[in-house]
PDB file of N, CA, C, O and CB in Angstrom:
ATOM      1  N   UNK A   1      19.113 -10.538 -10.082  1.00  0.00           N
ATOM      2  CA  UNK A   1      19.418  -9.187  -9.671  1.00  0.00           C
ATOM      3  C   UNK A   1      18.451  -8.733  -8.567  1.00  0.00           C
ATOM      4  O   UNK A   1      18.661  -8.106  -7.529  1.00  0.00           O
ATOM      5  CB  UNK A   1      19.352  -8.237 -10.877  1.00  0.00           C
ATOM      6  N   UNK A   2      17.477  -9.172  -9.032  1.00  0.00           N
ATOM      7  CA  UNK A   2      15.950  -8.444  -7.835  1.00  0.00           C
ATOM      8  C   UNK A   2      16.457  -9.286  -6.336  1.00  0.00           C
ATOM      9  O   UNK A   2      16.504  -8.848  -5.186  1.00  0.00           O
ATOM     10  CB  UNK A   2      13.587  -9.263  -8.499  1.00  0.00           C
ATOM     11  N   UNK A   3      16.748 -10.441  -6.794  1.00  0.00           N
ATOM     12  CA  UNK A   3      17.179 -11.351  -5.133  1.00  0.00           C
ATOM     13  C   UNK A   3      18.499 -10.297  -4.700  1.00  0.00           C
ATOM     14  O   UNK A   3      18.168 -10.149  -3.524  1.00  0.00           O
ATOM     15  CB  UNK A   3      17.960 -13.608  -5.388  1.00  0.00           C
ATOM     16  N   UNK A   4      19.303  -9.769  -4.788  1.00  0.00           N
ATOM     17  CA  UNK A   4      20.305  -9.123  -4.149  1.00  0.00           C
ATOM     18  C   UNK A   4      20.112  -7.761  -3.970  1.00  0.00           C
ATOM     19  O   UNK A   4      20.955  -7.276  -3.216  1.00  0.00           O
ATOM     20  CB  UNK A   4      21.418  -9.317  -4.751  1.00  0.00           C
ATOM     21  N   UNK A   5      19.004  -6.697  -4.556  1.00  0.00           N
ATOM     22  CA  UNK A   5      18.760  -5.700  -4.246  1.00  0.00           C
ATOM     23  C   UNK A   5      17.983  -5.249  -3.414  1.00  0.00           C
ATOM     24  O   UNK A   5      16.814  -5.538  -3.668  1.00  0.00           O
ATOM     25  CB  UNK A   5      18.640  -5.356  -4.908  1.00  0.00           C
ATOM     26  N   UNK A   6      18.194  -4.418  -2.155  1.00  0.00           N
ATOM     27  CA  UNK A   6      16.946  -4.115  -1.070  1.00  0.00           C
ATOM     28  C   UNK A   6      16.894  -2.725  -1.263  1.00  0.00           C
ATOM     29  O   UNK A   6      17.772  -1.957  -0.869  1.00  0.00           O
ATOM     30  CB  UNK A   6      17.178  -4.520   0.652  1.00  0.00           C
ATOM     31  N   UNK A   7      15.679  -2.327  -1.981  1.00  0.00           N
ATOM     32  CA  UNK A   7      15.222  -1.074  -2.030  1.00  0.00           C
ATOM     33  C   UNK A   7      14.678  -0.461  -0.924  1.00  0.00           C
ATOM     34  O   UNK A   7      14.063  -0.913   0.041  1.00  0.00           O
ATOM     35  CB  UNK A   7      14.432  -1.003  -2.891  1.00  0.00           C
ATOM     36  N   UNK A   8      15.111   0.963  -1.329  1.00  0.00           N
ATOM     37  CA  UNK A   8      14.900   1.482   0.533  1.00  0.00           C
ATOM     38  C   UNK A   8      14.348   3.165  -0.774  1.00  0.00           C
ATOM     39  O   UNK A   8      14.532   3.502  -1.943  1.00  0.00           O
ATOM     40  CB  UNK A   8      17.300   1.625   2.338  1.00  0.00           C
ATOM     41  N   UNK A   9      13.653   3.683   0.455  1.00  0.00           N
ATOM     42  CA  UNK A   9      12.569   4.989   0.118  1.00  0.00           C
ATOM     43  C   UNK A   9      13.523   5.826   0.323  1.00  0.00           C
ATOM     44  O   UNK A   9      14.504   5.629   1.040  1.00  0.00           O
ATOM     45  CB  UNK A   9      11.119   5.336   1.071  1.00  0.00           C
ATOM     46  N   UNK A  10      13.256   6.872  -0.348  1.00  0.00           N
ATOM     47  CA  UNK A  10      14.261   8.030  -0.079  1.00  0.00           C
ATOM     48  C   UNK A  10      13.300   9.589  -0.627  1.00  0.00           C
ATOM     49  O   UNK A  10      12.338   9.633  -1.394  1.00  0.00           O
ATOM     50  CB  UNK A  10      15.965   7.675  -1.191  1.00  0.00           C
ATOM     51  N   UNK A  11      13.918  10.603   0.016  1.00  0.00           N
ATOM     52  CA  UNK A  11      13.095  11.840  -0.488  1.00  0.00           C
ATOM     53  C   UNK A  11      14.264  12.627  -1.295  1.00  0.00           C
ATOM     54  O   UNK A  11      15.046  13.220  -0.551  1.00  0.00           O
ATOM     55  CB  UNK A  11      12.346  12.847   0.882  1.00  0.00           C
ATOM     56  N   UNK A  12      14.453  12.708  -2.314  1.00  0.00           N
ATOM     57  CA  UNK A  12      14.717  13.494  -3.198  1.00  0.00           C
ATOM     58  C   UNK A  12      14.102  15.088  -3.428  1.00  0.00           C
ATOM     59  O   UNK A  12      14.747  16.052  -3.842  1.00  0.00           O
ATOM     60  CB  UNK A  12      14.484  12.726  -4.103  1.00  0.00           C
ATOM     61  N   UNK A  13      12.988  15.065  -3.122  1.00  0.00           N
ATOM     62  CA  UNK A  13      11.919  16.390  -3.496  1.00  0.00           C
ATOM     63  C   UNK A  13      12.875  17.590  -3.330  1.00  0.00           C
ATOM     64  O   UNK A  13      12.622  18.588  -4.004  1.00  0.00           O
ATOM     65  CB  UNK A  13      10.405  16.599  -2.313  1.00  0.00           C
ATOM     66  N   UNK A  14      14.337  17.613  -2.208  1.00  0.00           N
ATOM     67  CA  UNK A  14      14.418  18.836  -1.506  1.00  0.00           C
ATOM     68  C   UNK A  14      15.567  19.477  -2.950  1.00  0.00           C
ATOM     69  O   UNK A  14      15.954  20.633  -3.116  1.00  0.00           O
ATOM     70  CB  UNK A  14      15.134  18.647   0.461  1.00  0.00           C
ATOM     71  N   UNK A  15      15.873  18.225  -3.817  1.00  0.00           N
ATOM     72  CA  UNK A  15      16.519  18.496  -5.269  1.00  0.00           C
ATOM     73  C   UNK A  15      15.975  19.674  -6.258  1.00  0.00           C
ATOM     74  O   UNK A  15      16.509  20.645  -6.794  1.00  0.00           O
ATOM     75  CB  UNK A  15      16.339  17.181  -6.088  1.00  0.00           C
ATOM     76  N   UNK A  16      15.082  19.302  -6.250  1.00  0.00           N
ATOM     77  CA  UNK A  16      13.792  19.630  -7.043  1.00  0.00           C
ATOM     78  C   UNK A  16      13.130  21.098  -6.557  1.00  0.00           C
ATOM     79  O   UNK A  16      12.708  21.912  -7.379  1.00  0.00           O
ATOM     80  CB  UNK A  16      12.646  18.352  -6.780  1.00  0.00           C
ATOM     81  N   UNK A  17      13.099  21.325  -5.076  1.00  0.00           N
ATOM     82  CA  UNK A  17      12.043  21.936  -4.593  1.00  0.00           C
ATOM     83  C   UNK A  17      13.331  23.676  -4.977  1.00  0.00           C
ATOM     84  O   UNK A  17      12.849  24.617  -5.606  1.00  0.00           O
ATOM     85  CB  UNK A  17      11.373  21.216  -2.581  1.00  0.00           C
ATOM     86  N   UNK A  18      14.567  23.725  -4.560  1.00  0.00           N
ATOM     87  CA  UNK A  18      15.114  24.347  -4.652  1.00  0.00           C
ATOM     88  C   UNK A  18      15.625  24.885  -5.414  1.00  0.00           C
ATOM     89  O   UNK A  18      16.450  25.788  -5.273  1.00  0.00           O
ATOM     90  CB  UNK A  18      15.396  24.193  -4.279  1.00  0.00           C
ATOM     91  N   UNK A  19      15.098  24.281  -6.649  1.00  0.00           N
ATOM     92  CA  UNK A  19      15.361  24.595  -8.036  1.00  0.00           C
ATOM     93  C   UNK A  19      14.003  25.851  -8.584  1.00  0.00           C
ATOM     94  O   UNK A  19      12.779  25.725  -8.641  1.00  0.00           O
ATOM     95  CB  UNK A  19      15.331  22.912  -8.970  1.00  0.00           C
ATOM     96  N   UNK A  20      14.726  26.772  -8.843  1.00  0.00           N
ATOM     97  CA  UNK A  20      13.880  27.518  -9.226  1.00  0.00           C
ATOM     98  C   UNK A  20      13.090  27.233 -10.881  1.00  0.00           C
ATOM     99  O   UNK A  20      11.904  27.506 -11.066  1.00  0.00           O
ATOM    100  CB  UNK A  20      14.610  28.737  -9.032  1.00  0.00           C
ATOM    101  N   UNK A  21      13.812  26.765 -11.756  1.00  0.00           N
ATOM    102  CA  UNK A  21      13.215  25.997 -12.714  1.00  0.00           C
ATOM    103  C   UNK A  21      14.330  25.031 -13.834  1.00  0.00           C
ATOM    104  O   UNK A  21      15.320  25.344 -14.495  1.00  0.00           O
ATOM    105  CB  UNK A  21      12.313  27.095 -13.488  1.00  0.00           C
ATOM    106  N   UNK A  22      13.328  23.329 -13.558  1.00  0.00           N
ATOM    107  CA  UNK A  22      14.038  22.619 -13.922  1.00  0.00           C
ATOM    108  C   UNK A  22      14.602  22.841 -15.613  1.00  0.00           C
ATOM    109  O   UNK A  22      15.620  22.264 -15.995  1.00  0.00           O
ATOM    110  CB  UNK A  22      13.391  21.515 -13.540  1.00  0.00           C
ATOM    111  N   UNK A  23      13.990  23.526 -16.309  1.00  0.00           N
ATOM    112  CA  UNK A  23      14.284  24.312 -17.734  1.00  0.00           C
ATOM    113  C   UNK A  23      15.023  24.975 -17.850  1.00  0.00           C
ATOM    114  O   UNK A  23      15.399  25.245 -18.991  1.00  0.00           O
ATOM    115  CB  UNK A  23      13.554  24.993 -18.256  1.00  0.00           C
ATOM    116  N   UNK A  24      15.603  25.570 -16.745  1.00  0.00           N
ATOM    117  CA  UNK A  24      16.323  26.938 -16.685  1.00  0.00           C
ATOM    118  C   UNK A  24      15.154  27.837 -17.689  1.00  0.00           C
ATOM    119  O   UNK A  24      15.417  28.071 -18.869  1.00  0.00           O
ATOM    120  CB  UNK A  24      18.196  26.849 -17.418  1.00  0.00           C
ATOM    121  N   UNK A  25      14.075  28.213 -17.157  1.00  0.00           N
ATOM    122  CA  UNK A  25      12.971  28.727 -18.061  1.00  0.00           C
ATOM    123  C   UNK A  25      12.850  28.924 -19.281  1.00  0.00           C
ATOM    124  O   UNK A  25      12.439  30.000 -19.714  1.00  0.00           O
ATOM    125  CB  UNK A  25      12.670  29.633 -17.826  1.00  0.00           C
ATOM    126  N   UNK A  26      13.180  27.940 -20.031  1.00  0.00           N
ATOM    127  CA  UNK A  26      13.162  27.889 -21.304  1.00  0.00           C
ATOM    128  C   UNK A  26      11.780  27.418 -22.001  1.00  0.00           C
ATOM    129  O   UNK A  26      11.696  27.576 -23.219  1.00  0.00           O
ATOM    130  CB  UNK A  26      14.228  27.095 -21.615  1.00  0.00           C
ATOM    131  N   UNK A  27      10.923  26.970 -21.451  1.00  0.00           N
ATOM    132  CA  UNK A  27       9.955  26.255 -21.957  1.00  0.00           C
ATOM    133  C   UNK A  27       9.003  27.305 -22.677  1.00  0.00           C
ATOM    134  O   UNK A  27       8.671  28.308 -22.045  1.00  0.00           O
ATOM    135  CB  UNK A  27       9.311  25.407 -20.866  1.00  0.00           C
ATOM    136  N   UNK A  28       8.388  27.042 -24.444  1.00  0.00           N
ATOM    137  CA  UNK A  28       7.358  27.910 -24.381  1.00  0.00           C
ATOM    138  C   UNK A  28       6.111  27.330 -23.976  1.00  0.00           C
ATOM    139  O   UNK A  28       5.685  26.194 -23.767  1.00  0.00           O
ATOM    140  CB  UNK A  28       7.222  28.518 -25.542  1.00  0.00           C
ATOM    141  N   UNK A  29       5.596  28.706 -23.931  1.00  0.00           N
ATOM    142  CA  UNK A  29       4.070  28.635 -22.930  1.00  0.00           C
ATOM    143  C   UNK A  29       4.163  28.987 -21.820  1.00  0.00           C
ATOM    144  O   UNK A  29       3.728  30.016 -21.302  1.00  0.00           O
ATOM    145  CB  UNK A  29       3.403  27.363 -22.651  1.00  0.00           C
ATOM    146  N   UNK A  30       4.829  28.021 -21.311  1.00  0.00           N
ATOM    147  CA  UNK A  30       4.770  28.441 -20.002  1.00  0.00           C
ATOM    148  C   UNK A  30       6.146  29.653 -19.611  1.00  0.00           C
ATOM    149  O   UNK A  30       6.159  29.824 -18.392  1.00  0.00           O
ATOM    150  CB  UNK A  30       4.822  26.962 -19.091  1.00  0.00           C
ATOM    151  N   UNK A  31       7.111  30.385 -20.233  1.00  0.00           N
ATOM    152  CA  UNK A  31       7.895  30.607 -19.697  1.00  0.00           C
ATOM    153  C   UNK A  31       7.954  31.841 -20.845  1.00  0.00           C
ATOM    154  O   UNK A  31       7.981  33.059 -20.665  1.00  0.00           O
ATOM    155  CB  UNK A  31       8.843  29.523 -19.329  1.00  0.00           C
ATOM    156  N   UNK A  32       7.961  31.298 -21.710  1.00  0.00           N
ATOM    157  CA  UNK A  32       8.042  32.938 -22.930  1.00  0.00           C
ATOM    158  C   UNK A  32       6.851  32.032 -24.276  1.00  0.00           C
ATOM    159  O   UNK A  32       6.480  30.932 -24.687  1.00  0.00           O
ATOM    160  CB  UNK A  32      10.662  33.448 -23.992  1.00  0.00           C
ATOM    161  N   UNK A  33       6.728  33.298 -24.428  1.00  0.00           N
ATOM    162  CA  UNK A  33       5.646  33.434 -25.601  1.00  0.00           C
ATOM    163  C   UNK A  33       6.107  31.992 -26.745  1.00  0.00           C
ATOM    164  O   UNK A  33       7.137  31.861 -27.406  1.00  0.00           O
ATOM    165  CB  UNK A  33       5.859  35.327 -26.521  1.00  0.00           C
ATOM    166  N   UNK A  34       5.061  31.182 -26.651  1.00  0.00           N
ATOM    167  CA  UNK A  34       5.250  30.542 -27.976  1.00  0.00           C
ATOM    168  C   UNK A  34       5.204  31.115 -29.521  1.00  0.00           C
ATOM    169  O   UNK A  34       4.396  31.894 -30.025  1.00  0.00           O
ATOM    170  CB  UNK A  34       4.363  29.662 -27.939  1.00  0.00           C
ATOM    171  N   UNK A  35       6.798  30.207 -30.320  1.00  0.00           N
ATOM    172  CA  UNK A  35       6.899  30.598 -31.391  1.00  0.00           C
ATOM    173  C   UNK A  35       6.997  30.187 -32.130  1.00  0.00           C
ATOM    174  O   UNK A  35       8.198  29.959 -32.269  1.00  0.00           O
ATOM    175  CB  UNK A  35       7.327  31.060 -31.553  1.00  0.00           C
ATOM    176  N   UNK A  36       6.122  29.614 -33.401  1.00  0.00           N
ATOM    177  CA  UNK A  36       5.812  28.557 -34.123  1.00  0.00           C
ATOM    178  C   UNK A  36       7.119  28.420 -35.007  1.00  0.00           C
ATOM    179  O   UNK A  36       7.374  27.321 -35.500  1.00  0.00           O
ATOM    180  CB  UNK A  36       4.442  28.739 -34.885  1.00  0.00           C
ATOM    181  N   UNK A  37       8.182  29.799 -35.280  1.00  0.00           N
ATOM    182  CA  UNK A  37       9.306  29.900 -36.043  1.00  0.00           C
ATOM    183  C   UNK A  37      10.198  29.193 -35.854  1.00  0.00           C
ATOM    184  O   UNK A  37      10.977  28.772 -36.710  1.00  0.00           O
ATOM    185  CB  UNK A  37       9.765  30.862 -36.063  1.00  0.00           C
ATOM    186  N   UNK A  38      10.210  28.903 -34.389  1.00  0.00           N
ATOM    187  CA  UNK A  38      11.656  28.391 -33.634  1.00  0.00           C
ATOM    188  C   UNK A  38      11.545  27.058 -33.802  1.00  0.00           C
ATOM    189  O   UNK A  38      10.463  26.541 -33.522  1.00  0.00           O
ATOM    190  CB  UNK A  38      11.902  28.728 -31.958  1.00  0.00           C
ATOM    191  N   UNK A  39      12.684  26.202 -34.314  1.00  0.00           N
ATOM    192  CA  UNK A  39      12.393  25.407 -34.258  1.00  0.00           C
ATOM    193  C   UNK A  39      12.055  23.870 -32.706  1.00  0.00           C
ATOM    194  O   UNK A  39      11.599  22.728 -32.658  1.00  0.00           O
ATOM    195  CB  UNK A  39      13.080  25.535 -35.168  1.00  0.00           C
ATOM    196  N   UNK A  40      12.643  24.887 -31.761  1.00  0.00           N
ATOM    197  CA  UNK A  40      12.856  24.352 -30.472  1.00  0.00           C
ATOM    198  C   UNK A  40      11.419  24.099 -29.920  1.00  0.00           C
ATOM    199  O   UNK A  40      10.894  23.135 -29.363  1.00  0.00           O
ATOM    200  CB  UNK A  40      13.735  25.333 -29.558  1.00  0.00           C
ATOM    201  N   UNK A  41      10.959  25.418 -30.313  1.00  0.00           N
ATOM    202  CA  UNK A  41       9.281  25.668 -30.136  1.00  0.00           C
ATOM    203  C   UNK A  41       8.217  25.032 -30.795  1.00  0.00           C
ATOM    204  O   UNK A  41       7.058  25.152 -30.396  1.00  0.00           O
ATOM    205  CB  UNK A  41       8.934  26.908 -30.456  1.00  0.00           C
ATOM    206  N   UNK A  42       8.524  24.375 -31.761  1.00  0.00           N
ATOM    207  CA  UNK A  42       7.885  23.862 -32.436  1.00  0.00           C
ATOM    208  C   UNK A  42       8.115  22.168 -32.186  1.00  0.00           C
ATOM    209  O   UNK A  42       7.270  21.315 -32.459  1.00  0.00           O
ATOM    210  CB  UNK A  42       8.140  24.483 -33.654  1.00  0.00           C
ATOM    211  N   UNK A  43       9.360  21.928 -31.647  1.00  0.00           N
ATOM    212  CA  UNK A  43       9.453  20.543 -31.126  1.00  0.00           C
ATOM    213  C   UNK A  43       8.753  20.231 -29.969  1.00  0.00           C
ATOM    214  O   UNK A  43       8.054  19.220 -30.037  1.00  0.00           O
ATOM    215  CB  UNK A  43      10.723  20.199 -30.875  1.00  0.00           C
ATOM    216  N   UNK A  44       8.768  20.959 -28.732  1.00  0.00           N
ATOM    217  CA  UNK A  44       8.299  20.816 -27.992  1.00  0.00           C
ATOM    218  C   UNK A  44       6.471  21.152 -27.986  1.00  0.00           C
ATOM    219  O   UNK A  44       5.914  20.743 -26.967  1.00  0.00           O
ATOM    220  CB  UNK A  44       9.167  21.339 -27.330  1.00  0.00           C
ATOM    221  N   UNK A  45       5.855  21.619 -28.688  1.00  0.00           N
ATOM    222  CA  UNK A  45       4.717  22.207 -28.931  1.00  0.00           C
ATOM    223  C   UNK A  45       4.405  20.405 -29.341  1.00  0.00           C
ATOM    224  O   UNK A  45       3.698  19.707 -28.614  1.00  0.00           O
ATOM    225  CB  UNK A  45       4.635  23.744 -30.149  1.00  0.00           C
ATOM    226  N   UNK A  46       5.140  19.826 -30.734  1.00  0.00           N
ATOM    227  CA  UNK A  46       4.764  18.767 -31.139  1.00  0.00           C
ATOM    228  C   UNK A  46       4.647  17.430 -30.248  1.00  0.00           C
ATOM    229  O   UNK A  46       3.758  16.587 -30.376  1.00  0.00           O
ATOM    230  CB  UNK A  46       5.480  18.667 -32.072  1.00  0.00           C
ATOM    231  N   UNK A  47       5.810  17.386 -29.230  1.00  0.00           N
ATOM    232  CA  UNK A  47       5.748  16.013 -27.832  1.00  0.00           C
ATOM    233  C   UNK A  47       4.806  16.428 -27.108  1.00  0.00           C
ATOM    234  O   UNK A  47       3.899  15.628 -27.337  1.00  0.00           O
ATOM    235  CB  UNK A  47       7.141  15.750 -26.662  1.00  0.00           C
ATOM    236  N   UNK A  48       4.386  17.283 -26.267  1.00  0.00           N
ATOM    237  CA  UNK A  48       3.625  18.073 -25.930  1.00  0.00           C
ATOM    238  C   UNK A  48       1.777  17.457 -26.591  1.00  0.00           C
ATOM    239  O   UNK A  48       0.921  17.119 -25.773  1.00  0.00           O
ATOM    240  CB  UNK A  48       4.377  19.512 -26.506  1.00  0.00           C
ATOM    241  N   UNK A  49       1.550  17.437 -27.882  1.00  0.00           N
ATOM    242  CA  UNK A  49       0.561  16.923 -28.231  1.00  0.00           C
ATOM    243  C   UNK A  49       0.832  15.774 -28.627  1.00  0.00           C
ATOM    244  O   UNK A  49      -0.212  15.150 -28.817  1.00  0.00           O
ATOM    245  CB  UNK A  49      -0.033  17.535 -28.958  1.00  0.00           C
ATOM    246  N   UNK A  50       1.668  15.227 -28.832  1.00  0.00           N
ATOM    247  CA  UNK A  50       2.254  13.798 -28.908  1.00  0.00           C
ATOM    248  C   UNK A  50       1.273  12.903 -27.783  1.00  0.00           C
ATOM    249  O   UNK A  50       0.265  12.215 -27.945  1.00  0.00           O
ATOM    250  CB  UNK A  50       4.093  13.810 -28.437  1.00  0.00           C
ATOM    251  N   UNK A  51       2.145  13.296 -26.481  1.00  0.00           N
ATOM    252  CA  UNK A  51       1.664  12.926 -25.018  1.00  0.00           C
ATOM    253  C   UNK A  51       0.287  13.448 -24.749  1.00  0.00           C
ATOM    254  O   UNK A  51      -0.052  12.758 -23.787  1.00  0.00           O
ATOM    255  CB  UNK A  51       2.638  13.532 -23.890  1.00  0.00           C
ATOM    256  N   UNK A  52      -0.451  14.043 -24.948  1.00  0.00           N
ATOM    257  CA  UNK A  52      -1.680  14.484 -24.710  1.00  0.00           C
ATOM    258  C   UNK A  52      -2.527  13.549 -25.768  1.00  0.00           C
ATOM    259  O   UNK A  52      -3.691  13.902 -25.579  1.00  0.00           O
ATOM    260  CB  UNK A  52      -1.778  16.115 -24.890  1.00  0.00           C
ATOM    261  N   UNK A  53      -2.526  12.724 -26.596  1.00  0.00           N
ATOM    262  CA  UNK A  53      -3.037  12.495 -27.668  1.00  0.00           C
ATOM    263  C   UNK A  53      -3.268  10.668 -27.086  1.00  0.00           C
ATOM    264  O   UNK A  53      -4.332  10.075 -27.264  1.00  0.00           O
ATOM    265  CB  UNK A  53      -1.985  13.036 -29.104  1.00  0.00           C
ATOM    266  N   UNK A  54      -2.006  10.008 -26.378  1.00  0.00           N
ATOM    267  CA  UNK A  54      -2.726   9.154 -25.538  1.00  0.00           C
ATOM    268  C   UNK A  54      -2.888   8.763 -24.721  1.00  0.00           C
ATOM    269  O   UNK A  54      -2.865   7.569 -24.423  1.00  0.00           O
ATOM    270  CB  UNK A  54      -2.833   8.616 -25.587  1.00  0.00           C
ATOM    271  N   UNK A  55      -3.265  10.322 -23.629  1.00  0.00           N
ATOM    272  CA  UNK A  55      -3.929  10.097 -22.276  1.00  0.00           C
ATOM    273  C   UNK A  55      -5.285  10.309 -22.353  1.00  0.00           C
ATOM    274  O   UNK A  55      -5.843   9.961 -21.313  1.00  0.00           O
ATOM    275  CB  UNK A  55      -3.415  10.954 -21.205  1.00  0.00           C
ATOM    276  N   UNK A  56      -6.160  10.827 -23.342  1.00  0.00           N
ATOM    277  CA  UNK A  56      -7.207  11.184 -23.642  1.00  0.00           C
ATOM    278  C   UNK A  56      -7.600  11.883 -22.247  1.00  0.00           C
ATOM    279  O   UNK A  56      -6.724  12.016 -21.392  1.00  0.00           O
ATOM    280  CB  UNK A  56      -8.001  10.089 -24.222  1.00  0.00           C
ATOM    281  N   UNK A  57      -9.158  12.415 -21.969  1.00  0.00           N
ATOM    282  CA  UNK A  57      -9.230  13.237 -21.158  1.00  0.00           C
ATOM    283  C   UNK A  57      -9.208  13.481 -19.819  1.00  0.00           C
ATOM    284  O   UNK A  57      -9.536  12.462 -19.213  1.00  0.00           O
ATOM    285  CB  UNK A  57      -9.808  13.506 -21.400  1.00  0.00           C
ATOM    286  N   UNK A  58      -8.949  14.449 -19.055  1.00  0.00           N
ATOM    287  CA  UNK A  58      -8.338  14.873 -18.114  1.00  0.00           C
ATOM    288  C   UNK A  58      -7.401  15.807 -17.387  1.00  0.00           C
ATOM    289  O   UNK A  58      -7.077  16.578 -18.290  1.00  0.00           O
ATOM    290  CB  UNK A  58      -8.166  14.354 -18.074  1.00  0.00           C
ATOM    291  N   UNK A  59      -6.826  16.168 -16.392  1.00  0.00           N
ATOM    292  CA  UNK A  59      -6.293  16.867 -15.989  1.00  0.00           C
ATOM    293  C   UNK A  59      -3.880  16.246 -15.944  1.00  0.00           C
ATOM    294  O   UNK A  59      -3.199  15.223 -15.883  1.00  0.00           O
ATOM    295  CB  UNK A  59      -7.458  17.048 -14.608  1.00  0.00           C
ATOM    296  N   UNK A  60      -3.770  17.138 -15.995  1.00  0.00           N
ATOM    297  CA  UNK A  60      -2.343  16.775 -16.348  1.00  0.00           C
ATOM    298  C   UNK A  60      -1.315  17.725 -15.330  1.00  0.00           C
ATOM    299  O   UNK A  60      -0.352  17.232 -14.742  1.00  0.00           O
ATOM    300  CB  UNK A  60      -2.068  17.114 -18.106  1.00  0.00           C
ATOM    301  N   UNK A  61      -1.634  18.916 -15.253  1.00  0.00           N
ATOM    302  CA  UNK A  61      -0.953  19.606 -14.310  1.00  0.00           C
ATOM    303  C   UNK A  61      -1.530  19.904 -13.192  1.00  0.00           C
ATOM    304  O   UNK A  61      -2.575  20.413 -13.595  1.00  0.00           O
ATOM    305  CB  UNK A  61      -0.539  20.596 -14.728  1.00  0.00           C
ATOM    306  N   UNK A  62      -1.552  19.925 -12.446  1.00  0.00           N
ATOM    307  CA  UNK A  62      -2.277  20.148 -10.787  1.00  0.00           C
ATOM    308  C   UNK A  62      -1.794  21.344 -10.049  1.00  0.00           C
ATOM    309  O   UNK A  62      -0.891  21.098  -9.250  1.00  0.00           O
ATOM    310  CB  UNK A  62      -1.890  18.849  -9.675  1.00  0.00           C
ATOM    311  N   UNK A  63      -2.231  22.734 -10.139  1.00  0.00           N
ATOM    312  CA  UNK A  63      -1.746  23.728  -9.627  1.00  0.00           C
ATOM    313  C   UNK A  63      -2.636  24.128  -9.061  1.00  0.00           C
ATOM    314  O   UNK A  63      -2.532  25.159  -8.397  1.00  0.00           O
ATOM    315  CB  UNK A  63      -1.199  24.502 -10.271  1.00  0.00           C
TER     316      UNK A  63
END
């Protein structure tokens, strides 16, 4: 497969950039008050430290 494929670069970003939010702002924390009740909130709260648990320390968002 790799012998017949020629990868070529492309910019996508302008997908992305025009999007006012890829959540449709749903996210808590960042978007409305976290709520330990919900269960949506509480899933994402849990991947969230999931993923933080093995990058150990450092920076993750860059703003």
């Amino acid at each position: 497969m790799d012998a017949n494929l020629i990868p070529e670069e492309v910019d996508s970003s302008f997908l992305y950039e025009a999007m006012e939010s890829q959540s449709d702002g749903c996210l808590p924390v960042i978007y409305r008050e976290f709520d330990g009740q919900r269960r949506d909130h509480f899933a994402d709260r849990g991947r969230v430290l999931d993923f933080l648990s093995i990058l150990g320390p450092g920076r993750i968002l860059d703003f």
